[in-house]
N, C-alpha and C positions, 0 to 999 in steps of 0.2 A: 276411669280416665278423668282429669278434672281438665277443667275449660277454662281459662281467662276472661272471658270476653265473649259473647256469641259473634263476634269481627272474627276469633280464632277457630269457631268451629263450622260455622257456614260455607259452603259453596252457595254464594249468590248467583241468583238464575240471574244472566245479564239479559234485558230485555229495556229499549227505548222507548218513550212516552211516545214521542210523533211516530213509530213507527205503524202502529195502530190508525194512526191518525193518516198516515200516507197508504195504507192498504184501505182502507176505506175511500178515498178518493182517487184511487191508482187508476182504473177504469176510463173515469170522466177527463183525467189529468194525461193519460197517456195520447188520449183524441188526440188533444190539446196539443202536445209536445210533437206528436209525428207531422203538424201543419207547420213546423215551426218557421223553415223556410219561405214559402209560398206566401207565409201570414206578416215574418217582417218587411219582405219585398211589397206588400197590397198595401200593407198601412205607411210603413214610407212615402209608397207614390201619393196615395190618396191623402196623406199630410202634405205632400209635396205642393198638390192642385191649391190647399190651403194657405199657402205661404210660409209652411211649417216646413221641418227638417224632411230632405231627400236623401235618399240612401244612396251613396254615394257609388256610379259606379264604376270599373274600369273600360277604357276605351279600346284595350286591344282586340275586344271580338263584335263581331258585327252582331247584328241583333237576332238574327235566325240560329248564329254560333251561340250565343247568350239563351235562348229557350231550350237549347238542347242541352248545355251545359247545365240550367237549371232544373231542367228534367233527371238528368243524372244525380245530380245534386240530392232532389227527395229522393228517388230509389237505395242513394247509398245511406241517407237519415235514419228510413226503415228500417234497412237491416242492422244499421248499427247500432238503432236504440232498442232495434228487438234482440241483440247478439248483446247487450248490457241489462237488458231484462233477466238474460239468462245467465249473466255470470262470466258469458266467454269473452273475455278479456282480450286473447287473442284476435280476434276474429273483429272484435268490435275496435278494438284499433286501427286496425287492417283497413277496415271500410272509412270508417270515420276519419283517420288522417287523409286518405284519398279525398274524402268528401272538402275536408278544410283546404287542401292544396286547389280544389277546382273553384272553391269560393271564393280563394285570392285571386283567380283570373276575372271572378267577375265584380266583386265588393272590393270598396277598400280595405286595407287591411285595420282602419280604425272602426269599421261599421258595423252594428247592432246584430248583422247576420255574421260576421265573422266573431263578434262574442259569444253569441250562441253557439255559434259552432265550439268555441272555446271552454266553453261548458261539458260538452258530451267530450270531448278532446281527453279534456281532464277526468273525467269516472273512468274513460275508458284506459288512461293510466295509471288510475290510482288501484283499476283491477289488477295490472298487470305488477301491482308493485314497487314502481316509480314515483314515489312518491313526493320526490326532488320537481320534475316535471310537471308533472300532477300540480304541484300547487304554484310553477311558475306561470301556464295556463290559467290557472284562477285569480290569480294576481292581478294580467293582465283583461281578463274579459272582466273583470270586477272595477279595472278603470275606462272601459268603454261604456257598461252600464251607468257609472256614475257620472262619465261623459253626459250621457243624451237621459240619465234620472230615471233608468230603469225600473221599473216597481213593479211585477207581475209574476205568474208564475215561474218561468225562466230566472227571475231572480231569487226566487224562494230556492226554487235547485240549486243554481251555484250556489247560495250560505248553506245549503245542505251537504252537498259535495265538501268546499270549502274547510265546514269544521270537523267531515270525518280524518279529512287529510290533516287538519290540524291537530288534529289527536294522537293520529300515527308521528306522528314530528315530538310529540310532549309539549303543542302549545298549546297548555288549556286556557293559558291566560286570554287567548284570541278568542276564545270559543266563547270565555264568560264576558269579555267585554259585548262580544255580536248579540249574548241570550242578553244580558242588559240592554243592550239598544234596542233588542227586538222587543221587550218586555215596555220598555218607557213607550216605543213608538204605537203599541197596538194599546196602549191605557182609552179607553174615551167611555163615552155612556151609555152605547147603546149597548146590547146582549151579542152583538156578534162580534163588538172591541171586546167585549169582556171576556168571551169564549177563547178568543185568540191569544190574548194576553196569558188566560190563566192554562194554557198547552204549551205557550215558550215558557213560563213561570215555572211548571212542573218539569222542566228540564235543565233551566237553571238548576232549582231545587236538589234535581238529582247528582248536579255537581259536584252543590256543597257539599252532599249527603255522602260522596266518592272521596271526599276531601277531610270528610269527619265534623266537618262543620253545622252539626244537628240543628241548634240557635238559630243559626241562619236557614233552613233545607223547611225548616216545623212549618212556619208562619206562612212559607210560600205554599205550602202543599195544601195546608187549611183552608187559607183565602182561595185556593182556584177548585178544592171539594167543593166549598158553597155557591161558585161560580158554576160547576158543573150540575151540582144536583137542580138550581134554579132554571138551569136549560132543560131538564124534563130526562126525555125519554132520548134525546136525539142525541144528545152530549155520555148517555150509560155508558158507550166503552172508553173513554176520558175518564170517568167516575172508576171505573173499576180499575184501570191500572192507578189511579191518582189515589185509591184506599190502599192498595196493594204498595204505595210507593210511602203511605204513612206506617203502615204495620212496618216496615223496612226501619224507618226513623223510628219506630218507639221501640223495635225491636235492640237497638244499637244503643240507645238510650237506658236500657232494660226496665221500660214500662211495658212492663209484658201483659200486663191486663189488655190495657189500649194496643197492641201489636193485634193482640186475639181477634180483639172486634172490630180493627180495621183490615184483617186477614179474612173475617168471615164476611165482612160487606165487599170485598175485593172478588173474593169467590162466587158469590151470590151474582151479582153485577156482572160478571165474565160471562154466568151461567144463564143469566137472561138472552145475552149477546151473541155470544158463541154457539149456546148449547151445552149441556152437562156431560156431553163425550169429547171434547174439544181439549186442545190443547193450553189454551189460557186459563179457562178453568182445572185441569193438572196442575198447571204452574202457579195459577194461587194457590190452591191447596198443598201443594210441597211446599209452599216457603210456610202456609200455614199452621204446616205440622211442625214446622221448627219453632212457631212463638208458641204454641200449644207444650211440648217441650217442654221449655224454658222459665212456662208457668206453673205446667203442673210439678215442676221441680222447685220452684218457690213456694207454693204452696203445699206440698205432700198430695197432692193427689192422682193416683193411681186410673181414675176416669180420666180426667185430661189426658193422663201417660200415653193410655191403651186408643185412643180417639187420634193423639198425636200420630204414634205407630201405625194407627189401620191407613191414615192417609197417607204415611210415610209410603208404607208398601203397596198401597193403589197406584201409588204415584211412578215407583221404581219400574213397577210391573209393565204401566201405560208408555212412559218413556222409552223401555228396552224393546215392547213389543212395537212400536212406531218407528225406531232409530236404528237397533239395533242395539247390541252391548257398547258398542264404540260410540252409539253417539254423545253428543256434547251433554244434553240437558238427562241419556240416561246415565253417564258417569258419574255426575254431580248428583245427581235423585239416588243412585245406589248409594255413595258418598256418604250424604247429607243420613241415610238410611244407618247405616254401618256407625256412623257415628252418635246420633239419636240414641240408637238402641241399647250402646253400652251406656251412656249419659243416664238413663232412664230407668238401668238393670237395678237399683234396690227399689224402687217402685214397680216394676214389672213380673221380678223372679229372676231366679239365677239362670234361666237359659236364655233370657230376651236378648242378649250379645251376641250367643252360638246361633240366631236365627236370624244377626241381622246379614243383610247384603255384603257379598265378598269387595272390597276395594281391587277388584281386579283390574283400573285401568287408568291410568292418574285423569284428575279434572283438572283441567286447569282456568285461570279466567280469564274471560274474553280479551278483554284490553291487557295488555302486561308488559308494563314499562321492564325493557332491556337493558340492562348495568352491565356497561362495558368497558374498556378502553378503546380506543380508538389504533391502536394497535394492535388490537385483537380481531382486526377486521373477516382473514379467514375463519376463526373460530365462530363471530356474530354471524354470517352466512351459512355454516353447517348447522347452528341452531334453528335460523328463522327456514330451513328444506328440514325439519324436521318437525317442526309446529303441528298441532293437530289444526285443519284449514279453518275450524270458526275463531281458530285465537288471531286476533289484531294485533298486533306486535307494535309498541310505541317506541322508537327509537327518535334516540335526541338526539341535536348532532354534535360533532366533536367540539370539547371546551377544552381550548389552549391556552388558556389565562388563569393566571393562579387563583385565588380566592379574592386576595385583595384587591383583583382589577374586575371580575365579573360580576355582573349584576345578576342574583341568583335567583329572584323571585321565579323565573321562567321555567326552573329548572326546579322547584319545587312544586309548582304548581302540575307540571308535567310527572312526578312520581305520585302526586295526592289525589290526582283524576283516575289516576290508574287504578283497576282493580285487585293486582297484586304484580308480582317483581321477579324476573327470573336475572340471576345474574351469574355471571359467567366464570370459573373457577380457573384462573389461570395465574401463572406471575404479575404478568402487567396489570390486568385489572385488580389483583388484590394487592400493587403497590401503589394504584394509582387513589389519591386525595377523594375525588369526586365520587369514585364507587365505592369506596367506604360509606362516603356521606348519604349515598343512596339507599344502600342497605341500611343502614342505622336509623335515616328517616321511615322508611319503607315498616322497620318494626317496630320505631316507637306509635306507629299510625296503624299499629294491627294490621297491615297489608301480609297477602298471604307470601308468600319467601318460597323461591323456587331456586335450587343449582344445579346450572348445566357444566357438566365437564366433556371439555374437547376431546379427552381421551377416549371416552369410553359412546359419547354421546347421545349422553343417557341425562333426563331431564327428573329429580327428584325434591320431594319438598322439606324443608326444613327449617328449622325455630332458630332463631336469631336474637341474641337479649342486647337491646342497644346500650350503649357506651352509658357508664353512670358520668353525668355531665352534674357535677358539683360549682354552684356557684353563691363564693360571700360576693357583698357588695356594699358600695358605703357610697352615703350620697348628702346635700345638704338639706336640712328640713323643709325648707324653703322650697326644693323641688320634687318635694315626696310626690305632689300625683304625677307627674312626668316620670317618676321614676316606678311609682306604685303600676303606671298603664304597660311599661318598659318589661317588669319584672313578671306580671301577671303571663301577659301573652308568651314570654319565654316559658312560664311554667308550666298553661293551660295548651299552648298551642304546638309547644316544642319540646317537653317532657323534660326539661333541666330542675336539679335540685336545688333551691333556692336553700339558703342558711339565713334566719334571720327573726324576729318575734310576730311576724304576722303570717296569715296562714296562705303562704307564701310556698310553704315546705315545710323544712324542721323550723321546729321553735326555740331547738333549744339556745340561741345565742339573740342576743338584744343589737338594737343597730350600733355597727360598727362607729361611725361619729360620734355615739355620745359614750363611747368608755375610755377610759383613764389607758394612757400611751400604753403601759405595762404589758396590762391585762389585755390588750388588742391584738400585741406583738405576739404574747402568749400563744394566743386562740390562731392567731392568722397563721403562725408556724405550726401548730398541731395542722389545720384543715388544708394547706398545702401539701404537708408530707402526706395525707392522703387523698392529695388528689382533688381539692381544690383548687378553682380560678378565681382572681381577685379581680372582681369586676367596678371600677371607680368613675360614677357618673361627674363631669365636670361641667362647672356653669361659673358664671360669675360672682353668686353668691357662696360660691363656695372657696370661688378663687379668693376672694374679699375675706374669710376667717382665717386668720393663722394660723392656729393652731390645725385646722386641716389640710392648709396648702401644704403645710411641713411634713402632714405626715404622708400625701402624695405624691410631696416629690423625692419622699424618703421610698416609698416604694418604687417609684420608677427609677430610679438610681440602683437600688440596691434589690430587686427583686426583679428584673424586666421579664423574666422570662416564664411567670407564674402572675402576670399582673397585664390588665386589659383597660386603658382610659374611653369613654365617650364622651363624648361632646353632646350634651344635652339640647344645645342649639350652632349655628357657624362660629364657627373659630373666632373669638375676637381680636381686636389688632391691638389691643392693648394690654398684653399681659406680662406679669411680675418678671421678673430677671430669672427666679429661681427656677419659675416654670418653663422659662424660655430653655436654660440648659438642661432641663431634666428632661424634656421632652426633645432637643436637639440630639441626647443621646439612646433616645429609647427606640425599640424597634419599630419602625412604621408601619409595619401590617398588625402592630398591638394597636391602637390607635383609629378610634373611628366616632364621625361627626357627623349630628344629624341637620338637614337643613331647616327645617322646625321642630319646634320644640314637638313630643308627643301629644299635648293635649290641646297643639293648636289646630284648627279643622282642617290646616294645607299639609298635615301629618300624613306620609303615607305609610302604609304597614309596611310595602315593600322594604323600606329601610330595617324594618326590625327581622328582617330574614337576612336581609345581609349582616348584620348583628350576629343573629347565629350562627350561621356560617364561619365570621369570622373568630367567634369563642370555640365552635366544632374544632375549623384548623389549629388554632391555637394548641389545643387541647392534644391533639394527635402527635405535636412536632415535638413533644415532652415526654423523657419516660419517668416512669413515678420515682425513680431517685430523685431528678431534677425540682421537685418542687420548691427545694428552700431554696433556690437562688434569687 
């Protein structure tokens, strides 16, 4: 079997940084949380006596009616954050919304105890599914906090709550702006800013790293190893998943050397932590036997091979015998096993295949953005009652606006967070614009591709080769780096074919501007008819040469519908006659203007997604006879 990519042959174990980091504190943190009541009601008063803010309360029950209500009040806390402890969703609803309804008879409905309540409100919907709700709840305890400048652990929960619910919606955007704030606000000198910083930092990190964004994911993950190993002994299980979460980046990078040895210091460090029978230490060592793998196949060696394989199989064994065959992490470890083994088979022997692990049960990954139509709504519902329960299901919500009007960064960022894509095989969604664009991103970003058909409902995986997105372009010298930052990021960050003499793409054509009318007209009618877009940065130095205004407004006249202008800065109010008609007639969703220029610093990328998007639609509303027009 040959692999593209180790993105193509991994089942990533999904596991969170802070999660480590909240099971270690869960104990002391739980005290904490079941006073929660009692504790804003004490500090209120006792701020009150101060001259400080009083907790406001309601007059309709008398004061002996108010200690019995508030007595009821902690009883129903208890159980519903021990019924959220345990997962039952039901039950901690149940108590919990009772609990919030008897707080409003006695707090205002703007006070600190009824945020908090608005915190457990929301886990306990975001159990149940509702995830609409769920984050209208966090919405609104999140402007009562910021009301009275909430800062404590109650506030670490909601952002905690907050961005799982943001994830299931597809807005990672929310998620990286809050690890940004979080990250800026915990910067300071001392070793406990440092420790804090570099445990939101490591989850940034793992973001990018979800996003593909390696350059960005390396730098964060190094700076907060050196912050953790300077904390000693007390920071180890931080260090261990923070190695475990470099081997991941050098793995994807395919520095596999460096994967190795930050696999084996991730393992080591688990194994101080945990213990050597433990399940963190498995799960380094299964991802480690995939960079082991991957190395010993670069290099020929047959020890790595067999070192790779013996963890592979300790690992499948410990999984199934803990989980079962169904569980999550023993699917993925048979998986990851079954696929190794034939990878591995001419360094191994001809039977290291026949012995590896049967794929007898599909893996799927945790987070897994949903491509649907919004008309597909019965179908999305048999899917998500058919889910195995550790999968998270990210569903975005419906986009009614065509390309030209929606602002798409949301909705990219929400498929590049995701761990892979399951999307729905029906009419609607496969004539609908937006879930093509999904699956097409979803593979040019190695995400794993999953098809459910309503028919059958049956959930299966499958290879997807995205759209060949062909694009010339011509632009004036004078704007080469605004156009060179324009064309890179489409290349590097969106997988389009760039035509042109820098290493851009192919070479083999020199820039469009500077050859002779003939010869342009030539080449631009050969690379339409297969399937080029003619991409035409505009500026005022461009507008200013004759000889190229003529030949833009000859395309937009006579090609519109294989030809795409930008505006390299806002529209100016001053332009030629020629331009003015060639652009009065040309299609307005060809057509897009950036508010600065790219290489000014108030540039934002978001714009160059909308960019692509709008060369995507383009591209799809043509069939390939159409290109000479």
């Amino acid at each position: 079997m040959v692999f593209k990519s180790p993105a193509n042959t991994i089942v990533a174990v999904a596991r969170h940084k802070l999660s480590l980091w909240f099971r270690t504190l869960r104990s002391s943190r739980l005290s904490l949380l079941l006073l929660g009541v009692t504790r804003a009601f004490r500090v209120t008063r006792t701020a009150s006596s101060r001259g400080l803010h009083r907790e406001p309360l309601s007059n309709d029950l008398a004061d002996s009616d108010t200690s019995s209500v508030l007595t009821q009040i902690m009883h129903l806390t208890t159980d519903g954050r021990a019924a959220l402890e345990r997962g039952n969703g039901q039950r901690a609803f149940a108590l919990l919304s009772l609990k919030h309804q008897l707080l409003l008879e006695v707090f205002a409905s703007d006070s600190v105890s009824v945020g908090m309540s608005l915190v457990d409100l929301a886990e306990a919907l975001h159990l149940l599914g509702k995830i609409k709700e769920a984050r209208e709840a966090i919405d609104e305890a999140l402007a009562i906090f910021d009301r009275f400048d909430r800062q404590d652990i109650m506030r670490v929960r909601l952002e905690r709550v907050q961005m799982d619910i943001c994830r299931r919606q597809g807005h990672s955007f929310t998620i990286e702006e809050q690890l940004r704030a979080r990250t800026t606000s915990s910067a300071g000198s001392s070793s406990k800013k440092n420790l804090k910083r570099a445990i939101e930092q490591d989850e940034l990190a793992m973001m990018y790293f979800r996003q593909c964004k390696y350059d960005m994911a390396l730098p964060l993950l190094l700076d907060s190893k050196s912050v953790f190993e300077l904390a000693g002994v007390s920071a180890r299980p931080e260090l261990a998943v923070c190695c475990l979460y470099l081997a991941r980046v050098y793995l994807h990078t395919e520095r596999f050397a460096e994967s190795v040895t930050h696999g084996r210091q991730a393992a080591d460090y688990a194994a101080q932590t945990h213990g050597d029978d433990s399940i963190e230490v498995t799960m380094a060592r299964d991802e480690l036997a995939v960079a082991l793998a991957y190395h010993a196949k670069m290099v020929n060696d047959p020890v790595l091979a067999r070192e790779a394989i013996a963890l592979s199989d300790a690992a499948a064994k410990y999984f199934t015998a803990h989980q079962g065959p169904g569980g999550k992490e023993a699917a993925r470890s048979r998986q990851n096993n079954h696929r190794l083994k034939q990878m591995l088979q001419p360094l191994l022997g001809g039977d290291a295949a026949s012995q590896a692990c049967v794929e007898d049960s599909l893996a799927l990954p945790t987070f897994c953005f949903i491509s649907h139509a919004y008309s597909d709504r019965k179908a999305l519902n048999a899917l998500l009652q058919i889910l195995p329960r550790y999968v998270q299901p990210v569903v975005f919500e419906a986009i009614n606006l065509p390309p030209t009007d929606f602002v798409s960064d949301k909705l990219i960022s929400g498929v590049l967070d995701a761990e892979g894509v399951i999307f729905i095989d029906s009419k609607a969604s496969n004539k609908s614009f937006w879930c093509a664009f999904e699956r097409d991103l979803a593979a040019r970003k190695n995400k794993r591709i999953f098809r459910f058909d309503p028919r059958s409902n049956a959930i299966e995986p499958v290879q997807i080769a995205p759209r060949e997105l062909m694009l010339a372009h011509c632009f004036h010298r004078k704007d080469e780096e605004d156009v060179r930052r324009v064309m890179r990021w489409l290349v590097d960050q969106r997988s389009f074919a760039a035509l042109h003499d820098d290493k851009w793409g192919e070479t083999s054509y020199p820039p469009f501007a500077t050859m002779e009318d003939n010869d342009r007209e030539m080449r631009l009618f050969s690379l339409r008819t297969n399937g080029s877009l003619y991409l035409i940065f505009l500026s005022e130095a461009l507008l200013d040469d004759n000889g190229l205004r003529t030949h833009v407004v000859d395309q937009m006249l006579n090609h519109p519908r294989s030809t795409i202008v930008c505006w390299l800065h806002p529209r100016p109010c001053d332009i030629p006659g020629d331009v003015v008609h060639a652009l009065s007639a040309f299609p307005d969703d060809h057509a897009v203007a950036f508010s600065h220029r790219p290489t000014e610093a108030e540039f934002s990328v978001h714009a160059l997604d909308d960019l692509s998007v709008r060369l995507f639609w383009v591209h799809g509303q043509i069939r390939s006879g159409d290109w000479t027009l």
